[in-house]
SESE-711302 format. One record per residue: x, y, z of N, C-alpha, C, O, CB in turn. Coordinates in steps of 0.02 Angstrom, whole numbers, plus 50000, padded with zeros to 5 digits. Each point is the difference from the previous one (the first is absolute). Glycine has a CB too. Layout:
{atom {X,Y,Z},{X,Y,Z},{X,Y,Z},{X,Y,Z},{X,Y,Z}}
...
# end
This chain:
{atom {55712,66238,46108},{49971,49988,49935},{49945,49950,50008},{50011,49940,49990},{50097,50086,49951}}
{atom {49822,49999,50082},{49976,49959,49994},{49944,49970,49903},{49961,49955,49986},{50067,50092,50178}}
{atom {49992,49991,49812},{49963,49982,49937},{50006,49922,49976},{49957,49957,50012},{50064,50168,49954}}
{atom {50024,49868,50008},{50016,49924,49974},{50060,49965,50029},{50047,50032,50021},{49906,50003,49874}}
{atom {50047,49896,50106},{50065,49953,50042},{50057,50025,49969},{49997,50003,49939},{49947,49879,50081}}
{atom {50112,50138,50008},{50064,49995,49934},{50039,49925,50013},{50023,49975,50051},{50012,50178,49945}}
{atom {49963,49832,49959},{50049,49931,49984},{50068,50012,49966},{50019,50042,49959},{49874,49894,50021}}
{atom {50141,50008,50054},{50057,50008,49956},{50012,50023,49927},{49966,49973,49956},{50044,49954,50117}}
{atom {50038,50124,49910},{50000,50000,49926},{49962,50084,49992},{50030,50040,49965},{49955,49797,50004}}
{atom {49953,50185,50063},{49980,50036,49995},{50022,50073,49995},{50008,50017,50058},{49946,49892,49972}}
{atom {50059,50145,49928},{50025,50049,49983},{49953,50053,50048},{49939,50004,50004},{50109,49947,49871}}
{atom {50002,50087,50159},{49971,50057,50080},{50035,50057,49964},{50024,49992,49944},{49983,49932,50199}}
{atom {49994,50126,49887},{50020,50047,50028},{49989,49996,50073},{49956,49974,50035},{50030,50080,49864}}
{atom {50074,49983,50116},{50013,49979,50093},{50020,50080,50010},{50024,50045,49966},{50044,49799,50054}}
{atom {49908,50148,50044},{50019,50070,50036},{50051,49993,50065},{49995,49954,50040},{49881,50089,49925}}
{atom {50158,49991,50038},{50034,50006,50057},{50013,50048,50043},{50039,50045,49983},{49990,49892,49964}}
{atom {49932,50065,50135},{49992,50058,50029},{50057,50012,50062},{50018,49947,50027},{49850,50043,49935}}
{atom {50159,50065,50062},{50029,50019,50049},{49972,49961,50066},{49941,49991,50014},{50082,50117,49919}}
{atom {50022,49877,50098},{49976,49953,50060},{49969,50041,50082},{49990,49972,50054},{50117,49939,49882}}
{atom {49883,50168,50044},{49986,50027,50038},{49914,50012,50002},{49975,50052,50022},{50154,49982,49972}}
{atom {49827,49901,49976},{49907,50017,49995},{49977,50035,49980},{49939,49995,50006},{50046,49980,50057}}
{atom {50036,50078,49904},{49970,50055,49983},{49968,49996,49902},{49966,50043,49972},{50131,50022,50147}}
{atom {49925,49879,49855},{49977,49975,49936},{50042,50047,49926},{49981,50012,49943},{49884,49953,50134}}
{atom {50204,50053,49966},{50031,50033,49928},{50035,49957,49964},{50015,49946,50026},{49999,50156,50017}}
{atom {50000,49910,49909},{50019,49947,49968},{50071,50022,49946},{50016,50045,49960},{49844,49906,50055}}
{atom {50173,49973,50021},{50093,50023,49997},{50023,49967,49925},{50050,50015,49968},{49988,49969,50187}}
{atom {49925,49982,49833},{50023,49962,49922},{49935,49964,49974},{49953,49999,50040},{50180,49968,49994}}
{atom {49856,50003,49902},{49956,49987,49959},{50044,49970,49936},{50058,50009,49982},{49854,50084,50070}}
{atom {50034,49867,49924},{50042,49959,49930},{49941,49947,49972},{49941,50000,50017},{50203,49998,50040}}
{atom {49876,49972,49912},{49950,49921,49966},{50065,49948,50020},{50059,50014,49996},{49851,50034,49865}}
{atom {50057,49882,50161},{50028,49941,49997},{49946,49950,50012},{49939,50011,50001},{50170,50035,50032}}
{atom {49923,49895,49978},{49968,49943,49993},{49985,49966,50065},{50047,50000,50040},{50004,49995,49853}}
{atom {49879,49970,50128},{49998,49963,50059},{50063,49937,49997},{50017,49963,49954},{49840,50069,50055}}
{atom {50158,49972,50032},{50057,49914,49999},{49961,49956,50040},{49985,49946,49975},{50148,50099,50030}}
{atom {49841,49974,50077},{49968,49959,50014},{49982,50030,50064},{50030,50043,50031},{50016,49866,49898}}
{atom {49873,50048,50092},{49982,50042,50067},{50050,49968,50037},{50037,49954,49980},{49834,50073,50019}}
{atom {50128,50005,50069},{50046,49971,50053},{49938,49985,50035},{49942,50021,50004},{50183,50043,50001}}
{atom {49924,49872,50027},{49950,49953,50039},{49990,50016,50077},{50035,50034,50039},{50002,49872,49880}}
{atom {49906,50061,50090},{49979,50028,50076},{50000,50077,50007},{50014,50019,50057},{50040,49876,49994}}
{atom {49933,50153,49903},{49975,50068,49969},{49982,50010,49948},{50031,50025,49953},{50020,50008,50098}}
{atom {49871,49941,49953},{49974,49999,49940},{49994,50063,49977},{49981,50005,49942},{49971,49901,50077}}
{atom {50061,50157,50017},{49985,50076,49952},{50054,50019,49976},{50002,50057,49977},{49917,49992,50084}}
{atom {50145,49906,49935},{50068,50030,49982},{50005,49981,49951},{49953,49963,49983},{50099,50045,50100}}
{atom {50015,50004,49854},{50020,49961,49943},{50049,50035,49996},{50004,50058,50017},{49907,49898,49928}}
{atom {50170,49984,50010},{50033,50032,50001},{49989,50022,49927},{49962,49968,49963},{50102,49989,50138}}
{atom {49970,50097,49880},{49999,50025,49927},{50066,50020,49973},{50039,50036,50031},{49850,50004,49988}}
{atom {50124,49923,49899},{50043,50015,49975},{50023,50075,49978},{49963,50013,49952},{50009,49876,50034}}
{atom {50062,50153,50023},{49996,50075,50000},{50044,50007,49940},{50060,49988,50001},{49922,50047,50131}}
{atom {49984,49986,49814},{50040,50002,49919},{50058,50055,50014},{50061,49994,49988},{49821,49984,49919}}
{atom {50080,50082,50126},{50050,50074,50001},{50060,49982,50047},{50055,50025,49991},{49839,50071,49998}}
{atom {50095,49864,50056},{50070,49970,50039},{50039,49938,50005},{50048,49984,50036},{49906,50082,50015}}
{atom {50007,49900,49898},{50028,49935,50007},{50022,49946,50052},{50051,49965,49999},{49964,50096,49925}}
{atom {49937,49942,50122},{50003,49954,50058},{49890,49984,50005},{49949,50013,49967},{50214,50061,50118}}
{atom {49859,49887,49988},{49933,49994,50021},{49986,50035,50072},{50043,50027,50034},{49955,49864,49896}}
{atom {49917,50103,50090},{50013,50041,50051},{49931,49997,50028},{49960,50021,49959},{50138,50052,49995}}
{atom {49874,49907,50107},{49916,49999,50045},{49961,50062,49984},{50028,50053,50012},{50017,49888,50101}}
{atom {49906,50060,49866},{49955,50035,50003},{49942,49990,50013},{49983,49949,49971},{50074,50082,49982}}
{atom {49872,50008,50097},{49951,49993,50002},{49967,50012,49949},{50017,50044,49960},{50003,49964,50130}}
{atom {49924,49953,49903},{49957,50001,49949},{49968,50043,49990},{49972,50000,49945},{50028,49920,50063}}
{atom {49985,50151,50051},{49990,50082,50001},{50060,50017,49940},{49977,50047,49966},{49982,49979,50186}}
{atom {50087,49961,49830},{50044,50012,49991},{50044,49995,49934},{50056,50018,49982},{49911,49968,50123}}
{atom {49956,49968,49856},{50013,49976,49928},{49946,50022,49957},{49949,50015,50031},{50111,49885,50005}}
{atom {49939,50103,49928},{49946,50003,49925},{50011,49948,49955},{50052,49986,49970},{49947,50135,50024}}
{atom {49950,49854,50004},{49983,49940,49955},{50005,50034,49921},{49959,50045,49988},{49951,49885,50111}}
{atom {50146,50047,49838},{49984,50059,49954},{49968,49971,49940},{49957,50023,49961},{50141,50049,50076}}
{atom {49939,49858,49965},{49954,49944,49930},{49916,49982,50054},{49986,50013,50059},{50168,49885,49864}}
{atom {49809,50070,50024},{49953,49973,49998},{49972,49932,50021},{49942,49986,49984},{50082,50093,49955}}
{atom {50020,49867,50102},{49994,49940,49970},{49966,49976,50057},{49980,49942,50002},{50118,50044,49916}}
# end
């Protein structure tokens, strides 16, 4: 994602792809940034509404969906 920073708080949609490279994609949902992880600045973890936990994602890997 390179368009805009996501900060904490920030409302995504996240993708989640099969770990075999090929870019299919095994789940999808909206949640919330919680926080980047450190010493990986392209990661963040995200609050996942549809499963109720948290979980790393690349920033390929999010959509920025508010405005701020």
């Amino acid at each position: 994602m390179a368009k805009s920073a996501l900060n904490n708080g920030c409302l995504v949609k996240w993708y989640e792809e099969y770990a075999d490279g090929h870019g299919i994609i095994k789940d999808a949902g909206f949640g919330l940034i919680v926080e980047q992880v450190q010493h990986h600045p392209d990661y963040y973890r995200v609050y996942r509404t549809k499963h109720e936990d948290v979980l790393c994602f690349h920033n390929a890997n999010l959509e920025k969906l508010n405005n701020e």
